[in-house]
C-alpha positions in Angstrom: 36.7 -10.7 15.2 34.9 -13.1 17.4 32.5 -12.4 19.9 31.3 -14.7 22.7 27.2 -14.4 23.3 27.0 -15.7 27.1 23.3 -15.3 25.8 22.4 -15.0 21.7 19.2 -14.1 21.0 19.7 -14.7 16.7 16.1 -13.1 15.9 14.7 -16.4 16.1 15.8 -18.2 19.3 18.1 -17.9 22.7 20.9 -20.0 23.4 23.8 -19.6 25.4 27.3 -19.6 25.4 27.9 -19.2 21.3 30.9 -17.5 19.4 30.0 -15.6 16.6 32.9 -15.2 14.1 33.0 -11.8 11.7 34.8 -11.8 8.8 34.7 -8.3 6.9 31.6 -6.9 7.1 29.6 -10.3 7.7 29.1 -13.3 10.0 31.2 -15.9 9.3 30.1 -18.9 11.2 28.4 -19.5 14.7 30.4 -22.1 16.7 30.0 -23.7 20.7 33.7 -23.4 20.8 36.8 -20.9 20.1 40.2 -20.6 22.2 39.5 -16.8 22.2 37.1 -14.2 22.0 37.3 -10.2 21.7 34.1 -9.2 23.3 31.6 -10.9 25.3 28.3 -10.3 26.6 24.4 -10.7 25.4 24.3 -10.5 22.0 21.0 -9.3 20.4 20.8 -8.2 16.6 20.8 -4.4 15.9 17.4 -2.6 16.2 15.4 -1.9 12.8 12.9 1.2 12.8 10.7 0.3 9.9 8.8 4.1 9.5 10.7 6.7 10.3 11.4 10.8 9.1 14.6 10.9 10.6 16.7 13.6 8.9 13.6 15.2 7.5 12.4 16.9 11.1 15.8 17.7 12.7 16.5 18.6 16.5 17.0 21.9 17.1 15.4 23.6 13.9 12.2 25.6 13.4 9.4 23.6 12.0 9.2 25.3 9.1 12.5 24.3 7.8 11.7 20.7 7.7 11.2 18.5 4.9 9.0 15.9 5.4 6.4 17.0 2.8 6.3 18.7 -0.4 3.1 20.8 -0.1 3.2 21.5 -4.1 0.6 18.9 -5.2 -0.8 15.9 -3.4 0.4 13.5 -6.0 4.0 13.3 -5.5 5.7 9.8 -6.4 9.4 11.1 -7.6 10.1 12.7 -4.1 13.2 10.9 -2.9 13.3 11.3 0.7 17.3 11.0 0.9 17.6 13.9 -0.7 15.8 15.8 2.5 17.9 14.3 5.4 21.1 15.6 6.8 23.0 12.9 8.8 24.2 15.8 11.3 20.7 15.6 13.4 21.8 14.7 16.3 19.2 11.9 16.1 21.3 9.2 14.7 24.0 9.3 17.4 21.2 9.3 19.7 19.8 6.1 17.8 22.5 4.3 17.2 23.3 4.6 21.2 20.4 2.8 21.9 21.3 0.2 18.9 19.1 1.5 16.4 21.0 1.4 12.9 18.6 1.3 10.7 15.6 3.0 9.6 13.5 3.3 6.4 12.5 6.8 6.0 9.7 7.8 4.5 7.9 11.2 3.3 4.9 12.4 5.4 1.6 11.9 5.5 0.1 15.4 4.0 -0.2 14.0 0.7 -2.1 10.9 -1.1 1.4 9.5 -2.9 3.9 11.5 -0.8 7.4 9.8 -2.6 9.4 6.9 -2.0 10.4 4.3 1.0 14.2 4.5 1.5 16.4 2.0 3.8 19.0 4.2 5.7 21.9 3.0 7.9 22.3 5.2 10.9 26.1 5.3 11.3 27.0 7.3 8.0 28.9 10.5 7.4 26.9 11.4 4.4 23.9 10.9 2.7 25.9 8.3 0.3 27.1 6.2 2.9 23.7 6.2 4.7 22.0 4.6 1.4 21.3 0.8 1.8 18.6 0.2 -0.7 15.4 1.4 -2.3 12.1 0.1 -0.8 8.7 1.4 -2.6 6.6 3.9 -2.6 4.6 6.1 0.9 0.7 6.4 0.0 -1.6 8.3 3.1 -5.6 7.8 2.8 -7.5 8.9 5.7 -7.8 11.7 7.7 -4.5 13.3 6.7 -4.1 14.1 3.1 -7.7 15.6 3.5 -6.3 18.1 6.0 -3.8 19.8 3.8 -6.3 21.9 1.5 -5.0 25.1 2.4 -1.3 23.5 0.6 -0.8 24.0 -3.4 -2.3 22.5 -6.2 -5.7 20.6 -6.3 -6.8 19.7 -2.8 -9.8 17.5 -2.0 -10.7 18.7 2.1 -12.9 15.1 2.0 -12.0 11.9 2.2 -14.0 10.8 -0.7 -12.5 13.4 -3.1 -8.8 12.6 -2.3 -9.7 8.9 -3.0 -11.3 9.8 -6.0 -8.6 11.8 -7.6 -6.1 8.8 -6.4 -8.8 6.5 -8.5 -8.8 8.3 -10.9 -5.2 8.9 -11.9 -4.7 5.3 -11.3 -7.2 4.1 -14.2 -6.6 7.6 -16.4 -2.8 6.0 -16.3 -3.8 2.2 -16.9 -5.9 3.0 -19.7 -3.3 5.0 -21.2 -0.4 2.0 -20.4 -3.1 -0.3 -22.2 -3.4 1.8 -25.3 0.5 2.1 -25.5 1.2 -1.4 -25.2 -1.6 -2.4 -27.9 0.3 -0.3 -30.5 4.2 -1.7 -28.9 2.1 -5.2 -29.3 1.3 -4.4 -33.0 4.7 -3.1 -33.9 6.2 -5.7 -32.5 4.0 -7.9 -34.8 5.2 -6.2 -37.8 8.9 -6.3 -37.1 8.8 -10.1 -37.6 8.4 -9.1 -40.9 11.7 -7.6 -41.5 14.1 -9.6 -42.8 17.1 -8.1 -42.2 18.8 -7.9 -38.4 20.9 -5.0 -38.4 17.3 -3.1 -39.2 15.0 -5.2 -37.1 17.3 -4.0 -34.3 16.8 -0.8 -35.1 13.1 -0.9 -35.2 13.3 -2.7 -32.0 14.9 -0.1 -30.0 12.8 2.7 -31.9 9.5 0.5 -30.8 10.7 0.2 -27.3 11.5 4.1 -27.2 8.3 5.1 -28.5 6.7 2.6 -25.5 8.7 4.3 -23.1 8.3 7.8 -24.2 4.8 7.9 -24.4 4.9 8.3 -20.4 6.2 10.9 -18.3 8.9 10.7 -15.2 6.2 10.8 -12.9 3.7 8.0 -14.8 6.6 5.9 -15.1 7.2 6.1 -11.4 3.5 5.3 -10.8 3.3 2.5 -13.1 5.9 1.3 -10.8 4.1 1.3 -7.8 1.0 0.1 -9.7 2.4 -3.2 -11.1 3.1 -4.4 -7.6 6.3 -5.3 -7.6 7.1 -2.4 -5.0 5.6 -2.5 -1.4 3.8 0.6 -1.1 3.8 1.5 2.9 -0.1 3.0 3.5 -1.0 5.7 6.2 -3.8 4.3 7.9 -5.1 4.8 11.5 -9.0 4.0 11.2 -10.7 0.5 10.9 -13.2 2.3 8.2 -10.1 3.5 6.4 -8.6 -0.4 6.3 -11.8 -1.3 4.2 -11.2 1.2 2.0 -7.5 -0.3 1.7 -8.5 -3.4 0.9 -10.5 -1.8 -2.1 -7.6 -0.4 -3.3 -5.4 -3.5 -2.8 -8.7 -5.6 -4.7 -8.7 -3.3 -7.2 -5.3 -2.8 -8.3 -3.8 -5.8 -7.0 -1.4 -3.3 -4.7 1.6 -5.0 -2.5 1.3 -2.9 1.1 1.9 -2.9 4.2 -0.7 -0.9 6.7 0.9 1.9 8.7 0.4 3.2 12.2 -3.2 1.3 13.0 -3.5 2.9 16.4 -7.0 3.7 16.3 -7.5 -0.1 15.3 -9.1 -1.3 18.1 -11.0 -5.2 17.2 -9.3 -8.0 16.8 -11.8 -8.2 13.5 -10.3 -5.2 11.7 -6.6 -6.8 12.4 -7.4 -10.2 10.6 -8.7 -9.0 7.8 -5.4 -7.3 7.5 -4.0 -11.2 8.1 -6.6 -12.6 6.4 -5.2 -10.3 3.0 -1.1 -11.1 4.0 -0.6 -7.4 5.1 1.5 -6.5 7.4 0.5 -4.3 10.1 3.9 -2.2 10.9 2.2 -0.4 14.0 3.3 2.9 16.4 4.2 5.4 17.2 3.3 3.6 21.0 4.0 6.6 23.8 2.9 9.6 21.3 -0.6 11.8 22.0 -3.5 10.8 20.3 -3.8 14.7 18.9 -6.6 14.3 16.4 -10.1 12.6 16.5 -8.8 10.7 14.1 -7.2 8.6 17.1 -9.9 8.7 19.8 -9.8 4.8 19.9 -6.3 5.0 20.3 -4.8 3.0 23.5 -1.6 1.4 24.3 -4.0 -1.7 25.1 -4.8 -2.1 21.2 -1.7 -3.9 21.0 -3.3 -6.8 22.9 -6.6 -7.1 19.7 -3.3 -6.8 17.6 -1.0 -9.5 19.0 -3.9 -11.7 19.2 -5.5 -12.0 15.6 -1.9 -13.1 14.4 -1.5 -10.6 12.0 1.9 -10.2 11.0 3.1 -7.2 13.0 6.2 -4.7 13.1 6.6 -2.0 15.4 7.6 1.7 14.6 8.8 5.2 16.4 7.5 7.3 13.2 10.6 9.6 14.6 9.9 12.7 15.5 6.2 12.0 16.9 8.6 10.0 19.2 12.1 9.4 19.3 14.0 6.4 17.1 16.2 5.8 20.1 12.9 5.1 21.9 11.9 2.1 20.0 12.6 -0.3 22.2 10.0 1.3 24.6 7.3 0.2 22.3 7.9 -3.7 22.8 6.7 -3.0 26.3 3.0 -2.9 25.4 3.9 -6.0 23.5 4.7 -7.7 26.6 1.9 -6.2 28.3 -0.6 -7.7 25.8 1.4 -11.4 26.8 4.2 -11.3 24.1 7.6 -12.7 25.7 10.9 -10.7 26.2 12.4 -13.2 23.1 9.4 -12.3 20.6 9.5 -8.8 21.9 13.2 -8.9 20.7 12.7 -10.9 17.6 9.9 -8.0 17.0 12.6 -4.9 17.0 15.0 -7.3 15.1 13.5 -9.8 12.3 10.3 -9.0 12.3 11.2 -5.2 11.5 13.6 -6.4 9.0 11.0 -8.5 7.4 8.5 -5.7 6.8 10.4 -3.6 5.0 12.1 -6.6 3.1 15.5 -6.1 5.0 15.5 -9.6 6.5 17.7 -11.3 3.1 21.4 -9.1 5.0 19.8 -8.2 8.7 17.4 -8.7 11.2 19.3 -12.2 12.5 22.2 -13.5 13.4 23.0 -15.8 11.0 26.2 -16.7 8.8 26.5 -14.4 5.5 24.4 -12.0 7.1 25.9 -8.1 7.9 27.8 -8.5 11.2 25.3 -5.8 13.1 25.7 -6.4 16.3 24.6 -5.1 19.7 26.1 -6.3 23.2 24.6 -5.9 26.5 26.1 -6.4 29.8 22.0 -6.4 31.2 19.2 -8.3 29.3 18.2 -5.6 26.7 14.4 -5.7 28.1 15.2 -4.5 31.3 14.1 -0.7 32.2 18.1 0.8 31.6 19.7 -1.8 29.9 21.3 0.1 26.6 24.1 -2.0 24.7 27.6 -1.3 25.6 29.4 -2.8 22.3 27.9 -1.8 18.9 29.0 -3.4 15.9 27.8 -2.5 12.6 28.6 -4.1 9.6 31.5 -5.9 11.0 32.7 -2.0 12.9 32.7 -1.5 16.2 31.3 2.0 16.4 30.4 2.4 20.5 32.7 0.8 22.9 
């Protein structure tokens, strides 16, 4: 398949009059010249929604039969939220008509360690088809997980006693990890003793059982998220509740990115998020500030944000506001004096970059997925929806 961009915006740039070969499910090569074409138009990247519950709250179904948290305990990191979407919402068509194909979905915000960060493709027929990868871990501090105490198991109604008990699980658990590894350590020590292979083998597997057994499902999954080779995406709306993020990150040298920020309202508050190489993956833009917890919010906040050069992604947090509305949000962008190319390159790379997506999408580059959208209007103009979709070398919407 080849496709001739009369305009290519590639995520990074915008040229004209480029043919993008597809072979398979990927981009081929990008060429200034081909005797033919099957499609033709401006060519953007698809859309990436980089916090997002689709699936979990579904159109057309009472609230109380969706699954966006577990209300069992507050502690929660083996929830897979996969396993609480159905791909027959109605919301995915409606994304992927506005060129939204991806999404990482993530558990709500009632609880300190709600689960883990999933990386969804919109245009699936099942739950298996849908999965593209495994992100992290969701963590919530703030206002939220404090309003949840009349849910099960132990529930701290202040902000201080949520992030105590989040404290101290975290050092209960390290100490413990410490302690196991000593006696793995001295084990392993004397096993060099042993002489013969077949047994030191043995011993070796039985040391590295023991290690392994001395921890439960649910410690092993937060020794995961503790050794920081996950991103851990972090609820947070209030400036206050960024210091107390940056303790955490100090503390337990924590990879994460800091989600929603609408009540972030100085230019200050955002470079100390730069300042600390976290990512600030903002929205939802267009949704009620319905808590005091958001008085400060303001679709002009984006302009403190843009400005302190934080690195930024932008999010629908679908439902508070609908995935096949996040190309609304880059309008404040643009408002706050970012151009219709970065506003682009913000729905496209930069959302693929935050949630580590950027290595197969995001781009339009060769060896990356062949996810495509083509517009017969510039994409940033109030109407303009894509007329072609391609995903992963598929034309799905024609």
């Amino acid at each position: 398949m080849i496709i001739k961009a009369t305009t290519l915006y590639n995520g990074y740039t915008k040229t004209h009059d480029q043919y993008i070969h597809i072979n398979g499910n990927t981009i081929e090569k990008i060429t200034s010249e081909s005797s033919s074409f099957d499609f033709e138009g401006i060519v953007t990247p698809a859309f990436i929604d980089p916090h997002s519950h689709i699936g979990m709250f579904r159109e057309g179904e009472p609230a109380e039969q969706a699954e966006g948290n577990d209300i069992s305990e507050q502690i929660q990191p083996l929830n897979e939220p996969i396993q609480s979407i159905y791909m027959d919402d109605m919301a995915f068509a409606h994304a992927v008509d506005f060129g939204v194909l991806y999404s990482c979905i993530v558990p709500g915000s009632g609880n300190v360690i709600g689960g883990k960060t999933t990386i969804i493709r919109h245009a699936a027929h099942d739950v298996n088809a849908a999965f593209v990868r495994s992100l992290g871990y969701k963590m919530a501090i703030g206002y939220n997980p404090t309003s949840t105490k009349h849910w099960k198991g132990v529930r701290p109604n202040t902000r201080m006693g949520v992030n105590a008990m989040l404290e101290s699980c975290f050092d209960t658990l390290l100490l413990k990890y410490e302690e196991a590894k000593s006696k793995k350590t001295v084990a392993q020590a004397e096993l060099e003793q042993v002489e013969d292979e077949t047994l030191r083998q043995l011993k070796s597997r039985q040391i590295e059982h023991t290690f392994n057994a001395a921890f439960s499902a649910k410690e092993h999954a937060l020794l995961d998220l503790l050794h920081g080779d996950k991103l851990i995406k972090v609820h947070v709306h209030k400036e206050d509740d960024i210091i107390y993020l940056l303790h955490l990150v100090k503390k337990y040298n924590l990879r994460v990115s800091a989600e929603h920020c609408l009540d972030v309202h100085t230019t200050s508050s955002f470079k100390l998020l730069k300042e600390h190489n976290i990512t600030a993956i903002f929205g939802p833009l267009g949704s009620v500030g319905y808590k005091v917890e958001l008085k400060n919010y303001s679709y002009k906040n984006v302009t403190p944000l843009v400005e302190s050069g934080v690195q930024c992604a932008v999010m629908s947090d679908h439902p508070v506001v609908h995935a096949h509305t996040l190309k609304d949000a880059s309008q404040y962008f643009m408002i706050a004096g970012m151009s219709e190319l970065k506003a682009i390159n913000l729905l496209t790379l930069a959302n693929a970059k935050s949630i580590e997506l950027d290595d197969v999408l995001g781009s339009i580059e060769e060896n990356k997925w062949a996810s495509l959208l083509i517009w017969e209007k510039e994409p940033m103009r109030v109407g303009s929806i894509p007329n072609i979709i391609i995903a992963e070398g598929e034309v799905i919407r024609s």
